[in-house]
N, C-alpha and C positions, 0 to 999 in steps of 0.2 A: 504493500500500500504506500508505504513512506515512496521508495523507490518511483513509482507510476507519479505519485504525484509531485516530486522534483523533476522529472523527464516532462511533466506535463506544464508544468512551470518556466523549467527551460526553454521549451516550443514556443511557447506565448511570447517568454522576451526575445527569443530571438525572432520570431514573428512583428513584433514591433518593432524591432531592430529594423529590419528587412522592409517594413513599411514605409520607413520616415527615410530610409537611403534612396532618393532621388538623382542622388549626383555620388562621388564616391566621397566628398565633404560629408557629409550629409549619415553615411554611413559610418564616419568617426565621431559626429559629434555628441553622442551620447558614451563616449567612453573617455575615462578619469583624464586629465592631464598629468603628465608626469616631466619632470625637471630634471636637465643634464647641464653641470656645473662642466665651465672651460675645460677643456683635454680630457673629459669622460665620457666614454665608449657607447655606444649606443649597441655592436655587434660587433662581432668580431670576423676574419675573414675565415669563412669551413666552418662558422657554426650552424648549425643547423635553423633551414629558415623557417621558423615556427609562427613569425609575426610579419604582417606587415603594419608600415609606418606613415603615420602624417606629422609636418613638420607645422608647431603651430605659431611657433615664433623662435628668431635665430636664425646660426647658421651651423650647417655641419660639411666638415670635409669627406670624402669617399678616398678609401686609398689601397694600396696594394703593396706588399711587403715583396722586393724581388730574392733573390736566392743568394743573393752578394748584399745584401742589408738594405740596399737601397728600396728608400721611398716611393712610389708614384702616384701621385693624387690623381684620379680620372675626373673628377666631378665636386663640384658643391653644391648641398643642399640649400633651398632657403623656406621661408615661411611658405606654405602650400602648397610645396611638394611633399608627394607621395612614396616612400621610400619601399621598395622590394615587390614591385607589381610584376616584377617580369621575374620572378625567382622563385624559383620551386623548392629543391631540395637542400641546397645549402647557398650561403653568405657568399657571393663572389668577392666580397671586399669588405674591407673595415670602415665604419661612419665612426664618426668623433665629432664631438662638440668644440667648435673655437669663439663659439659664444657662451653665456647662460641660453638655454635654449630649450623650449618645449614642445613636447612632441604628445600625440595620441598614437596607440597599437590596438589593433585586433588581429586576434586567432586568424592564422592563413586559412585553414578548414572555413570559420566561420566567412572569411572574407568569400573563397570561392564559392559558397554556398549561396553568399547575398549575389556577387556580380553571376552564377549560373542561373536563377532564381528573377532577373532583373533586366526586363529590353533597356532601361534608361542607362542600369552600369555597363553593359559589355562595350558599346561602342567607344563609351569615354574612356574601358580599360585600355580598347585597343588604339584609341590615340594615345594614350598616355605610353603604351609600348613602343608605337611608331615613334613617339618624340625621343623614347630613350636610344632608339638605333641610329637614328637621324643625330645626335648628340655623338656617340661615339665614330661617324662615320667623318663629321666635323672635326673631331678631335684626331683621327687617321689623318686626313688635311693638313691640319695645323704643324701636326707634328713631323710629315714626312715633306712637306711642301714652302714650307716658310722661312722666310728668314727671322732673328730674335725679335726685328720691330714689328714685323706683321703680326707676330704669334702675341703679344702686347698689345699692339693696338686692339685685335680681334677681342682678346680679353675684355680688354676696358670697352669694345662697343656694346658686346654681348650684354655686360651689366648696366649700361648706355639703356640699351634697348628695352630691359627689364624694368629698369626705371621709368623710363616713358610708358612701358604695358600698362604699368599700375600706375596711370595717370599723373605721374608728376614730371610736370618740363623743366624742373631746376637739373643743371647738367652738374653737381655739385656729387658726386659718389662715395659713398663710404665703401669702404674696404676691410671687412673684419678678417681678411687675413695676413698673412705672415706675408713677406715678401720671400720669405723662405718657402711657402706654401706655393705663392706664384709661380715661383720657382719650379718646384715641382712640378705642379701642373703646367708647365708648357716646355717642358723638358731642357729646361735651362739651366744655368749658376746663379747663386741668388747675386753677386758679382754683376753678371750680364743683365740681371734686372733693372738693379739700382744703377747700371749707367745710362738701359734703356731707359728709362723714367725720367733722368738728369737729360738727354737728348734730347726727350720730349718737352721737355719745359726748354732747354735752350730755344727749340721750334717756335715755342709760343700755344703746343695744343694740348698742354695741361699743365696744371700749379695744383702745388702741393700746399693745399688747405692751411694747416699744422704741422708744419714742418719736425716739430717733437713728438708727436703723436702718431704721425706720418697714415693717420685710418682714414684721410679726408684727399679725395683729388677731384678738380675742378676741370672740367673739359670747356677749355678756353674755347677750340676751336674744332666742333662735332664734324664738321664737314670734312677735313683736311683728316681727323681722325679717321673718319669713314674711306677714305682715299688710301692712306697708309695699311692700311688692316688689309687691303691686296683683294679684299672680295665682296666690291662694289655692288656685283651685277647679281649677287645671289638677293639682295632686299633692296632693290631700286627706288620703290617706297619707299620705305625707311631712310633711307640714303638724302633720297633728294628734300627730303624734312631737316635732317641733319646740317643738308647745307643751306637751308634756308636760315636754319636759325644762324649757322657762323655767317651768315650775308650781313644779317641783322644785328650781331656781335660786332661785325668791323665798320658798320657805318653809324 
């Protein structure tokens, strides 16, 4: 009896659960928020992927340990991403927190259960997968194809563009990571960073906010940024907004 009526229990929530998930937001929002303080781990790389992740504020790096020590960060997360939708059996990589940062999890079982169960979730599962291939096919690009400024500028447009997604036109970017982290990600020396970044300002198409602080950079000049990054023609849109605004910056 006990048993039936916990099994019967469990159906119901997770029945409402399943109800109120319209979007896959939607399907996190009724579960606890939990807090990852700076450089604590969210996963680990090979551990088994039991949960997936919504990112509900912060940032978190993705990385990979190679077999010679060496680091390499593929990605970072920000507030409303979705972490582990394309992952089934085990963690391809380690998440870390380089903020305070909080995140929501549900059960993979339960999650697959909501998005097979759901015409509203699969479609947005399946963009949400395309975006993550389309990401690493970009990052094949950068890496194999660029020289250090392109691979920087691309950087800095990317979160350029992110910024404007989410409605705000001030070209002023924070940076919650390490320049050691940049580093990483775009397979450089943190060396070859800090003088990219000093080039750029000699240019005039960005200043360093807080120069002690150094989490603050100003895109002086979005247009000429967009020109540098080597791949104009992939967001024309984008592009030619960019240089509308550095029009309106130099007159």
């Amino acid at each position: 009896m006990f048993l039936s009526s916990y099994a019967n229990a469990h159906q119901v929530a997770k029945a409402a659960l399943f109800k109120e998930a319209e979007s896959l937001h939607g399907l996190f929002s009724r579960q606890p928020i939990e807090h990852l303080a700076v450089g604590q781990s969210l996963f680990f790389e090979g551990d088994e992927a039991k949960h997936v992740f919504e990112v509900v504020e912060g940032t978190l790096r993705i990385f990979r340990i190679l077999s010679d020590g060496r680091r390499v960060i593929t990605g970072f997360l920000y507030a409303g991403d979705i972490v582990g939708v394309s992952l089934k059996e085990r963690y391809l990589y380690s998440a870390e927190a380089i903020t305070p940062t909080k995140i929501r999890r549900i059960a993979r079982k339960t999650f697959d259960e909501a998005v097979a169960d759901s015409d509203d979730l699969r479609p947005e599962v399946f963009s949400r997968v395309c975006d993550e291939m389309a990401a690493v096919q970009d990052q094949l690009v950068l890496l194999s194809s660029k020289t250090a400024e392109e691979r920087l500028c691309t950087f800095l447009l990317k979160l350029l563009q992110r910024t404007i997604a989410a409605g705000n036109r001030d070209t002023t970017l924070e940076l919650p990571m390490t320049r050691q982290d940049m580093a990483d990600y775009l397979g450089l020396t943190i060396e070859t960073v800090s003088r990219t970044i000093t080039k750029l300002i000699g240019k005039g198409v960005v200043n360093v906010v807080n120069p002690a602080a150094r989490h603050f950079i100003k895109i002086e000049k979005p247009g000429m940024l967009a020109q540098l990054a080597g791949d104009d023609s992939e967001c024309p849109e984008m592009h030619r907004d960019l240089m509308v605004q550095g029009d309106r910056r130099r007159h």
